[in-house]
ChimeraX commands (.cxc) that place a marker at each C-alpha (Angstrom):
marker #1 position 0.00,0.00,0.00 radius 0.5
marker #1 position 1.07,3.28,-1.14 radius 0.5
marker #1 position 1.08,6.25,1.68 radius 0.5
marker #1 position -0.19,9.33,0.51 radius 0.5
marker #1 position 1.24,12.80,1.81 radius 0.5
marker #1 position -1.08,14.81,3.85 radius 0.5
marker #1 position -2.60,17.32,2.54 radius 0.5
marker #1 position -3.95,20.03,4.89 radius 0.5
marker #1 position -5.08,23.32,3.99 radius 0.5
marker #1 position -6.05,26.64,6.52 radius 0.5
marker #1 position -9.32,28.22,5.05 radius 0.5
marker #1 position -10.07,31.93,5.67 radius 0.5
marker #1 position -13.14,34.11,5.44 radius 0.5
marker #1 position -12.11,37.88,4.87 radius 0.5
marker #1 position -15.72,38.96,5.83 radius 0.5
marker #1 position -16.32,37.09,9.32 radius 0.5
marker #1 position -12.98,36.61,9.74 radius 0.5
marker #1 position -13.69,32.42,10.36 radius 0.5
marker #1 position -10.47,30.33,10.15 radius 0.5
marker #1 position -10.76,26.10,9.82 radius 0.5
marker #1 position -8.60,23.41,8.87 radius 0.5
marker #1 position -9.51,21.39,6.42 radius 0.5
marker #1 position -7.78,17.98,5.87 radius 0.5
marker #1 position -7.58,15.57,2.54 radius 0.5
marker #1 position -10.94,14.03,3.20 radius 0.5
marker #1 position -12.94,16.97,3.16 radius 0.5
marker #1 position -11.10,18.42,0.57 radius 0.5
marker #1 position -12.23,15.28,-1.74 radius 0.5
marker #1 position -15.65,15.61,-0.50 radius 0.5
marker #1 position -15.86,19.35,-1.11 radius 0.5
marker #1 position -14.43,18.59,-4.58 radius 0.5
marker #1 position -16.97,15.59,-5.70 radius 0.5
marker #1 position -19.97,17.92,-4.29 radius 0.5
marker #1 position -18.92,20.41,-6.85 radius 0.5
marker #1 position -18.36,18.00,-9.16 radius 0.5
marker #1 position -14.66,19.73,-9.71 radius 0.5
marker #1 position -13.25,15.75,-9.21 radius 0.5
marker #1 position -12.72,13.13,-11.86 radius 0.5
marker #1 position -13.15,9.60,-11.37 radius 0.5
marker #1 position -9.72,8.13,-10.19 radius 0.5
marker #1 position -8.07,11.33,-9.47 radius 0.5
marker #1 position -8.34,10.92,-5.52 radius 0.5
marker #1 position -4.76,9.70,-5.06 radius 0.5
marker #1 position -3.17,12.57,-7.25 radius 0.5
marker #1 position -2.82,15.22,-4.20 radius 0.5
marker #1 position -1.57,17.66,-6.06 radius 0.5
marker #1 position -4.05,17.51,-8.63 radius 0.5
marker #1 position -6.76,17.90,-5.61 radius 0.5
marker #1 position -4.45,21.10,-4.18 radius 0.5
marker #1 position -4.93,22.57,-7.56 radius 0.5
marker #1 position -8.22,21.83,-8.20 radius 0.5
marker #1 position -9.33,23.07,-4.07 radius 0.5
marker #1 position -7.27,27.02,-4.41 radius 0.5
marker #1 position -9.10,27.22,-7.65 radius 0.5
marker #1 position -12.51,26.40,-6.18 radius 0.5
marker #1 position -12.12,28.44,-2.86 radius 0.5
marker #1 position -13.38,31.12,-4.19 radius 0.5
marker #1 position -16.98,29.32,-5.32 radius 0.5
marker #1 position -16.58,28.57,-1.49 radius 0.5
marker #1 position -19.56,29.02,0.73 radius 0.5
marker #1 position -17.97,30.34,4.40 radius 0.5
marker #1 position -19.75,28.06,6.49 radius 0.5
marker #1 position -19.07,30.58,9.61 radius 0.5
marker #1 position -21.30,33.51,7.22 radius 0.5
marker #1 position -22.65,31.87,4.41 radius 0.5
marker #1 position -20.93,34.59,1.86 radius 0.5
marker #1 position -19.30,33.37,-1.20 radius 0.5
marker #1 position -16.23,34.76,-2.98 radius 0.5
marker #1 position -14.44,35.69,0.08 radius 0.5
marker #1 position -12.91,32.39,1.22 radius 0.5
marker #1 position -8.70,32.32,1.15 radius 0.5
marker #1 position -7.23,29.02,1.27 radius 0.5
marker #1 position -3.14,28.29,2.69 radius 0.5
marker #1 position -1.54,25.34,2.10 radius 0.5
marker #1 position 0.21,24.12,5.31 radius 0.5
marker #1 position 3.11,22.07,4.79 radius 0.5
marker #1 position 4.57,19.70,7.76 radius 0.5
marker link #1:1,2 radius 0.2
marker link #1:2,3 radius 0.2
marker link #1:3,4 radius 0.2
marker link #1:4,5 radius 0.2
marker link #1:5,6 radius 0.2
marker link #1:6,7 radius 0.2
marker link #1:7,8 radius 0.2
marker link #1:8,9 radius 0.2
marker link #1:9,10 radius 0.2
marker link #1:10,11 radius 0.2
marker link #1:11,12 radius 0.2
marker link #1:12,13 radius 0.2
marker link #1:13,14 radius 0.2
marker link #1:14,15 radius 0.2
marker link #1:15,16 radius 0.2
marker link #1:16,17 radius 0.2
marker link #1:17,18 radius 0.2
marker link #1:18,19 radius 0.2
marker link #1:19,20 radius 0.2
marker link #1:20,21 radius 0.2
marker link #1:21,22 radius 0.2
marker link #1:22,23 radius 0.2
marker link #1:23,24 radius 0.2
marker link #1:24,25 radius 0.2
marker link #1:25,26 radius 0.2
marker link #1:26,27 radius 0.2
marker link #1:27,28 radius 0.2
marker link #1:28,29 radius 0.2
marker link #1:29,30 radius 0.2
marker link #1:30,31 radius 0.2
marker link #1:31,32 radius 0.2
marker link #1:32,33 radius 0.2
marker link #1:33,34 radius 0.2
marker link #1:34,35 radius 0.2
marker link #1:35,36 radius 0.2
marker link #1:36,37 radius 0.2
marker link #1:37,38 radius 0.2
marker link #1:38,39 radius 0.2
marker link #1:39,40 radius 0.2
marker link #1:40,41 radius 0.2
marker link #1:41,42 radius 0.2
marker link #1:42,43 radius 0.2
marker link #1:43,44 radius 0.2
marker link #1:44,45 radius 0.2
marker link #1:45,46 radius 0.2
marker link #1:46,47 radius 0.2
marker link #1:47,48 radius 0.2
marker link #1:48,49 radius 0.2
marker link #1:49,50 radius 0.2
marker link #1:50,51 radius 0.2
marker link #1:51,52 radius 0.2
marker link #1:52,53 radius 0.2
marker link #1:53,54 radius 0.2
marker link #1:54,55 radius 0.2
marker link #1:55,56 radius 0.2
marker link #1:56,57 radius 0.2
marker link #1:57,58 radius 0.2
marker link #1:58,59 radius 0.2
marker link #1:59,60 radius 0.2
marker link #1:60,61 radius 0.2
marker link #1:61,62 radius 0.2
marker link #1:62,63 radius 0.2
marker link #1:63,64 radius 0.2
marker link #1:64,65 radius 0.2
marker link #1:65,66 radius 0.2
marker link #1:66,67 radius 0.2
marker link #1:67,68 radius 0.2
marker link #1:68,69 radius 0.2
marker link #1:69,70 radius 0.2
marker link #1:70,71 radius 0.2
marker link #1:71,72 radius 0.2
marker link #1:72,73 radius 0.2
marker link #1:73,74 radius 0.2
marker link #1:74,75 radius 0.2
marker link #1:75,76 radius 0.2
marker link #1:76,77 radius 0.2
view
């Protein structure tokens, strides 16, 4: 079995000021909702990083419910 890399990301609302971690799993599911995911491109993480900064800003906040404010930061370990 192949172990894949974490990939965590901070996510930022400019207009409430809400801050949350978001981890590889709800990344995915965040992804497949929007149907912004492929079939079989869950193990390419850096396809999925891509694919999540360029969706952010379609982003609901979940803190506000505003969209087009949300800033996402990749945090490395």
């Amino acid at each position: 079995m192949i172990k894949q890399s974490a990939l965590v990301f901070k996510v930022l609302c400019s207009a409430c000021y809400g801050e949350e971690i978001w981890q590889l799993n709800r990344i995915t599911r965040t992804l497949k909702a929007a149907d912004e995911l492929p079939p079989g491109s869950e193990s390419d993480i850096e396809f999925i990083a891509e694919k999540f900064i360029a969706h952010s800003k379609q982003m609901l906040c979940a803190g506000c419910g505003k969209t087009g404010l949300i800033t996402v930061f990749r945090v490395t370990q």
